[in-house]
PADRENDREN-897823 format. One line per 2 residues: their letters; for each residue x, y, z of C-alpha. Coordinates in nm, 3 decimals. Each point is the difference from the previous one (the first is absolute). Example, Ala and Ser with C-alpha at 12.3 -4.5 7.8 and 13.67 -1.06 7.14 Angstrom:
BEGIN
AS	1.230 -0.450 0.780 | 0.137 0.344 -0.066
END
This chain:
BEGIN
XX	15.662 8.182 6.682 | -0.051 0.364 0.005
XX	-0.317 0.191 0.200 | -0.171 0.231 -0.234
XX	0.022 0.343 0.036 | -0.323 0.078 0.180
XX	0.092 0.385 -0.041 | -0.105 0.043 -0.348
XX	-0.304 -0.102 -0.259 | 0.232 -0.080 -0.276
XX	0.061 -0.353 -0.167 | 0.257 -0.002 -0.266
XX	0.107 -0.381 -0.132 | 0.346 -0.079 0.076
XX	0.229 -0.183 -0.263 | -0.140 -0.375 -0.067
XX	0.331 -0.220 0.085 | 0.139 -0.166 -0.288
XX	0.039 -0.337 0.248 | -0.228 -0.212 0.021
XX	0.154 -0.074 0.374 | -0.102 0.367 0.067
XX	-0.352 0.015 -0.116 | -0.197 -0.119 0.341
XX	0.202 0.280 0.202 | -0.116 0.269 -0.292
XX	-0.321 -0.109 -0.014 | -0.082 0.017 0.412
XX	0.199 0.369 0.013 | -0.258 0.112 -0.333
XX	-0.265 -0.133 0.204 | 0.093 0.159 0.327
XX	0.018 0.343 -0.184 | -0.299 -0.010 -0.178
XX	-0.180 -0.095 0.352 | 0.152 0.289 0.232
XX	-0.143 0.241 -0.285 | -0.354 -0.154 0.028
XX	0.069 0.030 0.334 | 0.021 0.351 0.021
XX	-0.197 0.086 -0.264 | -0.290 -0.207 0.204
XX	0.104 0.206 0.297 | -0.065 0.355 -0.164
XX	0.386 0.079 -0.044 | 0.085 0.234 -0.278
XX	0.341 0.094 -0.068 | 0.084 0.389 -0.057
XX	-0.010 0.103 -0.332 | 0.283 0.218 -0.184
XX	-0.193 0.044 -0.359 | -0.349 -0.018 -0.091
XX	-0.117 -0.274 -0.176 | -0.026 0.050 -0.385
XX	-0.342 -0.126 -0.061 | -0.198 0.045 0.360
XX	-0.332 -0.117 -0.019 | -0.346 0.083 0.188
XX	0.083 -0.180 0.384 | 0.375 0.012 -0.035
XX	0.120 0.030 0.340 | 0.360 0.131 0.027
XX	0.181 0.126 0.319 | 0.178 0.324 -0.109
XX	0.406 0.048 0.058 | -0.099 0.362 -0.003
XX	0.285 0.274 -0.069 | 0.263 0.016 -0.133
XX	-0.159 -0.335 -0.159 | -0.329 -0.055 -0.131
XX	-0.250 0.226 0.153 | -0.330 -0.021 -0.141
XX	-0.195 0.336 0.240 | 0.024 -0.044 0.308
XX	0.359 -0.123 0.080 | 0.115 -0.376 0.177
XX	-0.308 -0.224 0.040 | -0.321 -0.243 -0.122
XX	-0.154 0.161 -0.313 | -0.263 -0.188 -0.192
XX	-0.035 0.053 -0.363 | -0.394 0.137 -0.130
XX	-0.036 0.028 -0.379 | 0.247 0.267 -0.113
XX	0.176 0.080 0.371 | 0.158 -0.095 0.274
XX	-0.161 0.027 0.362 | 0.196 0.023 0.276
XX	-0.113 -0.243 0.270 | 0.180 0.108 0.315
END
């Protein structure tokens, strides 16, 4: 069985076997993915972001790539997002 990647936030469902033989071993790696992204997640992690998200919402918390990616003000960092803008965090 693989360890999850504890370096990033992202979960993305792998390929459900066709074999019944290989279910159990999908099933524990799904599971082992989806808990080392609540694990980080619970831990405060946030992965750098390259694009802004299309639909942000009042609270969205992002942490800025900065330039030459996304850059929302104030460069690479923690911006929180308050009813029409992006405020950069530190």
């Amino acid at each position: 069985m693989r360890t999850p990647n504890l370096g990033t936030v992202n979960y993305t469902p792998g390929q459900v076997p066709a074999s019944a033989d290989d279910l159990l071993r999908f099933v524990r790696e799904e599971f082992d993915k989806v808990s080392g992204a609540i694990t980080l997640l619970a831990a405060g992690h946030l992965d750098p972001q390259t694009v802004a998200p299309l639909k942000p919402r009042d609270g969205d918390i992002r942490y800025a790539a900065g330039a030459p990616h996304w850059n929302p003000g104030s460069g690479r960092g923690v911006y929180i997002f308050k009813l029409t803008t992006w405020v950069f965090l530190g």
